[in-house]
Structures are given as structure tokens and as C-alpha cells.
C-alpha positions as CSV (number, residue, x, y, z in Angstrom):
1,X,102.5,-82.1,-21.0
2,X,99.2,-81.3,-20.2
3,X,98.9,-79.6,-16.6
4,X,102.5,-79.7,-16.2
5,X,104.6,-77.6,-18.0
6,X,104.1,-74.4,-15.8
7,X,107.0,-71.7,-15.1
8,X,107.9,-73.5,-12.1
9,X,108.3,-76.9,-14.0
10,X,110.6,-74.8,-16.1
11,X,112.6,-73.5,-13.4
12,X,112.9,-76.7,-11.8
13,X,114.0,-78.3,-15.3
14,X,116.5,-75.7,-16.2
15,X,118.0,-76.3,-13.0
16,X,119.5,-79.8,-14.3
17,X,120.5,-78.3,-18.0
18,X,117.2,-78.4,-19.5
19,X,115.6,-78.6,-22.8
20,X,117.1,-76.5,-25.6
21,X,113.2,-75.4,-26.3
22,X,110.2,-75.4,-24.1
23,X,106.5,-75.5,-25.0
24,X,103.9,-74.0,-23.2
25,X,100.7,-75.5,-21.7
26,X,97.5,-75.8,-23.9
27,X,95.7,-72.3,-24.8
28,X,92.5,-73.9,-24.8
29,X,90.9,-71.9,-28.1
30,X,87.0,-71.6,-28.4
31,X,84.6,-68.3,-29.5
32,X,85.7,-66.2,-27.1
33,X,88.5,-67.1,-25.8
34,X,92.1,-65.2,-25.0
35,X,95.2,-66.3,-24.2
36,X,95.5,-66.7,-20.3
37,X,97.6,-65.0,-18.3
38,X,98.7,-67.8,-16.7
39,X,99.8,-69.7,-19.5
40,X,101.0,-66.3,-20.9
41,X,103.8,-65.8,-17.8
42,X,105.4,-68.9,-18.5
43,X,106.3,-66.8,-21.7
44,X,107.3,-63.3,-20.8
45,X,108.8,-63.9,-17.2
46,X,110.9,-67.4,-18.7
47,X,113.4,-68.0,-16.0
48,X,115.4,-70.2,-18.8
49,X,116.6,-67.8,-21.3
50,X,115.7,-70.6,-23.8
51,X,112.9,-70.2,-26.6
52,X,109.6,-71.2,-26.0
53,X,106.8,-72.5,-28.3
54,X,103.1,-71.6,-27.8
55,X,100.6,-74.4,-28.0
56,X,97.1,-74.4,-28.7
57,X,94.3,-76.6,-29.4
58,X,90.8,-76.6,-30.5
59,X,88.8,-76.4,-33.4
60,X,87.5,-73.0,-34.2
61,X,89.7,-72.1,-37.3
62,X,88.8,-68.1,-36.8
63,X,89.4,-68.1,-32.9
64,X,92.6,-70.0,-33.8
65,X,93.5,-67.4,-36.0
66,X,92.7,-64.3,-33.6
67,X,94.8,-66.2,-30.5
68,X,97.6,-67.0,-32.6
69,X,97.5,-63.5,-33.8
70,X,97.6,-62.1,-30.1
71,X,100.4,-64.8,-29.2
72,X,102.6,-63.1,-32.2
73,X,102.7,-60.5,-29.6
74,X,104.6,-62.3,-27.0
75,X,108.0,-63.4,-27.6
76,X,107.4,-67.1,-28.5
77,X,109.7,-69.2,-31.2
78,X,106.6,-70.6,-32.8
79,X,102.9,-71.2,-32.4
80,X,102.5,-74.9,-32.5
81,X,98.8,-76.1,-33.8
82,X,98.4,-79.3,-31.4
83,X,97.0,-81.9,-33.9
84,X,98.6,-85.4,-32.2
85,X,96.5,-85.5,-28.7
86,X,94.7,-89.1,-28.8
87,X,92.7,-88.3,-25.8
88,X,89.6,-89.5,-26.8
89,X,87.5,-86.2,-25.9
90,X,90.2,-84.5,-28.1
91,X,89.2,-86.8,-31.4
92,X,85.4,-87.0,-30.3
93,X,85.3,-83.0,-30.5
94,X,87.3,-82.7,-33.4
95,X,90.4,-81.1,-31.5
96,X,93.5,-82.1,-31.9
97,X,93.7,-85.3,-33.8
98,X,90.5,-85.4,-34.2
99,X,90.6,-82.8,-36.5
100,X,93.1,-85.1,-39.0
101,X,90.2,-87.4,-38.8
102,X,87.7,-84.7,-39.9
103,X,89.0,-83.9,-43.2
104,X,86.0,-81.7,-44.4
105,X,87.1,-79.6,-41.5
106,X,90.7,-78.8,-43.1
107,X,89.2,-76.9,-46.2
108,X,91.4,-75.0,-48.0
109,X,89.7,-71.8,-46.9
110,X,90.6,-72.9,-43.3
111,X,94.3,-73.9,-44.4
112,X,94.5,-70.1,-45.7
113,X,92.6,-68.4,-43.1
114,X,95.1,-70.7,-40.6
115,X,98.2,-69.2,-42.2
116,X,97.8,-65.3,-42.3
């Protein structure tokens, strides 16, 4: 959940059982971007003790591929690609689902580069 799922929302959560698996907030990926730190606490100082999956979003296969690369460095469960936002901006920009609805954009060059 977009704007939500912070480490306190996690603490609060956990409080009352919790998930078996949390997700972080978006890394919002473009040219030059990095994971934040922000985003990045809610991984290494987890309160839960229960896995958590990275999520990120955006359309720039090769920045995709360097952030997911620096999140393997981070103890996360998984990297999730977000591909199911509707949010209009999302499909209008090609992120998200809008990249489903883009299908020159999913080339198999980017389907390889995405999986290294």
C-alpha cells in the first residue's frame, strides 16, 4: 500500500499477529535513481522477524536491473516487479500495468536483461 507500509505500520501490525510476509513501499526506479534509505530501514532494522519483499516500479529495464541488483544486498525474500497498479498515471507512463499494455516494451532483450 502505497504511503503506508512504513516500519512503523509494521510494528503496529505485528503487534496483533501480523502478516506471515511484508512488502515494502514502492522504490520508485528511474535513471538515476537508488534505493532510499527510508524505504531501505523498513528492511534491515524489521521489528517483525518475518520476511520482507522489496517492491519496485517503473519502466527503465537497466535502472530496474541496477536497483534490483543493490536490493540483493539487503536481506529481502524477493524483489517483486510491481506490474498490477491501475492508477492511471502508472498505465499512462508505462509503469506498472502499463507496461502489460505496452508489449513492445517487454522485448526479449528486456525479459533477459530483467532476469540476471
Amino acid at each position: 500500500m502505497q504511503d503506508v507500509t512504513t516500519i512503523d505500520f509494521m510494528r503496529v501490525v505485528a503487534r496483533y499477529g501480523g502478516p506471515d510476509v511484508y512488502w515494502t513501499e514502492f522504490f520508485r526506479v528511474h535513471g538515476d535513481s537508488r534505493p532510499e534509505k527510508w524505504i531501505l530501514d523498513s528492511i534491515t532494522k524489521n521489528p517483525t522477524g518475518r520476511p520482507v519483499i522489496a517492491q519496485m516500479i517503473g519502466n527503465d529495464i537497466p535502472a530496474l536491473v541496477r536497483n534490483a541488483k543493490l536490493l540483493q544486498q539487503y536481506p529481502v525474500a524477493a524483489i517483486d516487479l510491481n506490474l498490477g497498479c491501475p492508477r492511471r498515471l502508472c498505465i499512462a507512463n508505462a509503469r506498472a500495468a502499463g507496461c502489460c499494455a505496452n508489449r513492445s516494451a517487454l522485448t526479449p532483450s528486456s525479459a533477459r536483461c530483467a532476469t540476471r
